[in-house]
C-alpha positions in Angstrom: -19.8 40.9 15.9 -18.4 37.3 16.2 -16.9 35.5 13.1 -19.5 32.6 13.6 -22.3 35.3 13.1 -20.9 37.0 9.7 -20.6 33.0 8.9 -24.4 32.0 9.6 -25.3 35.1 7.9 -23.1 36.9 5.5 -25.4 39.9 5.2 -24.1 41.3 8.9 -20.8 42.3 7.6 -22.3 43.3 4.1 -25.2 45.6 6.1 -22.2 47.8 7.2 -21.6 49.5 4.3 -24.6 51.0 3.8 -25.0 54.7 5.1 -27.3 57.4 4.8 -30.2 56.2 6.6 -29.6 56.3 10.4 -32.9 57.4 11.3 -34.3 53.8 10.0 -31.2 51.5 11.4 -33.4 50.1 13.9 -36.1 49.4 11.7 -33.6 48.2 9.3 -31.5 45.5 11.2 -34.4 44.1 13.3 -35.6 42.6 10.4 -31.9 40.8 9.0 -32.2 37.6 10.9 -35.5 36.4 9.5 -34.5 37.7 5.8 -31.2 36.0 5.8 -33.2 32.6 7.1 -35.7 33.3 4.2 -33.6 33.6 1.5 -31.5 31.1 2.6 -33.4 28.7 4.0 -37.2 28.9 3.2 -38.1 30.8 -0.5 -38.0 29.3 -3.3 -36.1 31.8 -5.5 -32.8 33.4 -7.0 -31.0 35.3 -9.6 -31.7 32.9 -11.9 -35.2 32.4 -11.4 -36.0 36.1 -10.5 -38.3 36.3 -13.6 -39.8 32.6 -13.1 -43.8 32.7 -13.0 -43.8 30.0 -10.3 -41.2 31.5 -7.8 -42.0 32.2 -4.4 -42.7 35.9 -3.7 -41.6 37.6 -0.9 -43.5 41.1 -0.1 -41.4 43.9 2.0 -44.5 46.0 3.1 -42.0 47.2 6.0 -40.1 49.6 3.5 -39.1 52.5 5.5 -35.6 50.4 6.2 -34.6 48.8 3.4 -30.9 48.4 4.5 -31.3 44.5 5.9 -32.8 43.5 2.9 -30.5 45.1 0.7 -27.6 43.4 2.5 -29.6 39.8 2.1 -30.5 40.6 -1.6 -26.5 41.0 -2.6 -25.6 38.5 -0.5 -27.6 36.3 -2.7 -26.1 37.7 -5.7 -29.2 39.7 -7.0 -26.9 42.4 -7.7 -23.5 43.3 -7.1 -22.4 43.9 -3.7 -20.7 47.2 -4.5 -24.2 48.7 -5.2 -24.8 48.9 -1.5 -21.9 51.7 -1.3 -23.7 54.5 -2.8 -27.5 54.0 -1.3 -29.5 56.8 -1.4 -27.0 58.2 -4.2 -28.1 60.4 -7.0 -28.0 57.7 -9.3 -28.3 54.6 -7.1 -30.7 52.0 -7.7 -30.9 51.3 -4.0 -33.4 54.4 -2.7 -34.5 54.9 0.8 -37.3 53.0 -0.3 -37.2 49.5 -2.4 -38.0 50.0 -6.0 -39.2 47.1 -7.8 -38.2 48.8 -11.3 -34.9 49.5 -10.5 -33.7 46.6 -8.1 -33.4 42.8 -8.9 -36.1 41.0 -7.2 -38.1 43.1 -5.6 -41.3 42.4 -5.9 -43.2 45.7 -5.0 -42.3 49.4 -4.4 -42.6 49.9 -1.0 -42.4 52.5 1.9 -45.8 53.7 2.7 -47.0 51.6 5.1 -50.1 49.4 5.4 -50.4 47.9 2.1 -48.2 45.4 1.6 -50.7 42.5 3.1 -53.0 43.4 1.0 -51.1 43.3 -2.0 -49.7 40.1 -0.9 -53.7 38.6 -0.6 -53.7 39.8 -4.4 -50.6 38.2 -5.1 -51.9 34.8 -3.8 -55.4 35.2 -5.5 -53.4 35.8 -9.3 -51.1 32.8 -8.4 -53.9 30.8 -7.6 -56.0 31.6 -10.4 -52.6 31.2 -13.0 -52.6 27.6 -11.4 -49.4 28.3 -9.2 -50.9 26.5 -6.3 -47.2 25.2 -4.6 -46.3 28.7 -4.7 -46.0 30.4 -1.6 -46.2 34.2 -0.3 -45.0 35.7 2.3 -45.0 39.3 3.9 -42.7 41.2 6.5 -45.0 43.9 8.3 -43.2 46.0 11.5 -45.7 45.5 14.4 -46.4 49.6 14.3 -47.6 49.0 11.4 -50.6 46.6 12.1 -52.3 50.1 13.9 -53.0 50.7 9.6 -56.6 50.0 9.2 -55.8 49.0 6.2 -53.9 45.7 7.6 -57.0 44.8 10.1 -59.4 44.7 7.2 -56.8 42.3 5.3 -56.1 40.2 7.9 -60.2 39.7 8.7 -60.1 39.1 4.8 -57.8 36.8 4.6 -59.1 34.6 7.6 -62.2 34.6 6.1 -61.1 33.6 2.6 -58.5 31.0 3.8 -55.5 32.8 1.9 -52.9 30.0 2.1 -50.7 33.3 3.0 -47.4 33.8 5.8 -47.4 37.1 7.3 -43.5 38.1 9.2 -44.5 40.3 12.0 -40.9 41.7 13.3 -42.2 42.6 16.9 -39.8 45.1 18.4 -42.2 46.7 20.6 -42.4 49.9 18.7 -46.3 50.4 18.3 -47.9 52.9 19.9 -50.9 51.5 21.5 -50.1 47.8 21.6 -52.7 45.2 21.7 -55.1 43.6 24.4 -53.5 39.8 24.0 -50.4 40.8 22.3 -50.1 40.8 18.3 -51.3 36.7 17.9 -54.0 38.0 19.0 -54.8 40.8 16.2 -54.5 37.5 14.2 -58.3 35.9 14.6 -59.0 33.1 12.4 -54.9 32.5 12.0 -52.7 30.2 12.9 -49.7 31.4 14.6 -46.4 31.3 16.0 -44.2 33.4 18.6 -40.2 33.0 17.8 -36.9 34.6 19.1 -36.4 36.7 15.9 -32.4 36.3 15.9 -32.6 32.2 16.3 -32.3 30.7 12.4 -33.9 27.5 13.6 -36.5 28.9 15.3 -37.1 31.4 12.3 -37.1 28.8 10.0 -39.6 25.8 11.4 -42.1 28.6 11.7 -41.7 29.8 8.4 -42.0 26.4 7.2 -45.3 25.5 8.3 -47.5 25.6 5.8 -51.2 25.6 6.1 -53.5 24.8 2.6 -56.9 26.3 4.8 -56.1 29.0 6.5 -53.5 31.8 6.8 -50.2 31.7 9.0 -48.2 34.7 10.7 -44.5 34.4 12.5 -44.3 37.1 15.1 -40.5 37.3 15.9 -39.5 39.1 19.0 -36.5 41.1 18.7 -34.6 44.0 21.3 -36.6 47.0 21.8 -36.8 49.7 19.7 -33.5 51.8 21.0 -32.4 49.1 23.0 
């Protein structure tokens, strides 16, 4: 790890001191580049604001490896960066899977997978309805995780409803079966864009798109699974 790279995005160097979940490291760290780019580039929330009605929300329906996003949250100063010692501890907040009662903006408890896009479609519907129409939602999903049915009835849903919604698909070529087209094309009705998931400025243009009549996913393309 280069000295630049802990620069661009302090959570490399704070990701390090979390053990205890080996099995999920690759899930884990494929996802830090485009949460360090989010919080620090793209959402429109922080400490202070945690509790604001008209914050951004971001969704982690990929739960199952939580470590990246822990690193980004205390990098951010959601809570203290000593917390990330003890994960998985007896009486850590930080569990194997996010808890939204126990850990400073988190917005949903998450872990089993294939519901997080369709909370976040209920997320936008309640903002909308509240008034909070320049707030935006977005979602992290792993690309296994679109083989949920679950995720293909949302994503028709949302097409069809024009959810002003931004899906992160973190491709690292872990699903089982694939897809005839490649994941844009699970999409239909979406617009869409295919980035190098460890380039910031790549990450970030396509997370800044914003489209008012229809949904938008960011598939970012990352090493392997293993690799």
């Amino acid at each position: 790890m280069t000295l630049l790279a802990e620069t661009v995005n302090p959570a490399r160097r704070l990701v390090t001191r979390i053990a205890g979940d080996e099995k999920h490291t690759p899930s884990s760290h494929s996802t830090l580049d485009v949460l360090w780019v989010l919080y620090d580039r793209v959402l429109r929330v922080s400490p202070a604001t945690v509790d604001s009605p008209d914050r951004d929300r971001f969704l982690l329906s990929k739960g199952h490896g939580p470590a990246a996003y822990y690193a980004v949250l205390a990098a951010k100063g959601f809570f203290p960066v000593d917390w990330l010692d003890d994960m998985g501890g007896f009486d850590s907040p930080l569990g194997h899977h996010p808890d939204n009662t126990l850990i400073p903006g988190v917005e949903i408890s998450s872990g089993s997978l294939g519901h997080g896009l369709g909370l976040a479609i209920g997320t936008v519907h309640g903002l909308l309805a509240q008034g909070y129409t320049e707030t935006r939602t977005f979602v992290l999903v792993g690309d296994a995780e679109l083989d949920e049915g679950s995720n293909h009835e949302a994503i028709a849903y949302a097409a069809a409803a024009r959810i002003p919604l931004t899906v992160i698909v973190i491709d690292n070529q872990s699903a089982t079966h694939g897809w005839p087209g490649g994941i844009a094309a699970r999409f239909i009705g979406w617009s869409a864009a295919v980035v190098d998931g460890r380039d910031h400025d790549e990450i970030e243009r396509a997370l800044q798109h914003r489209d008012e009549h229809r949904p938008h996913v960011v598939i970012a393309a990352v090493a392997p699974k293993g690799n």
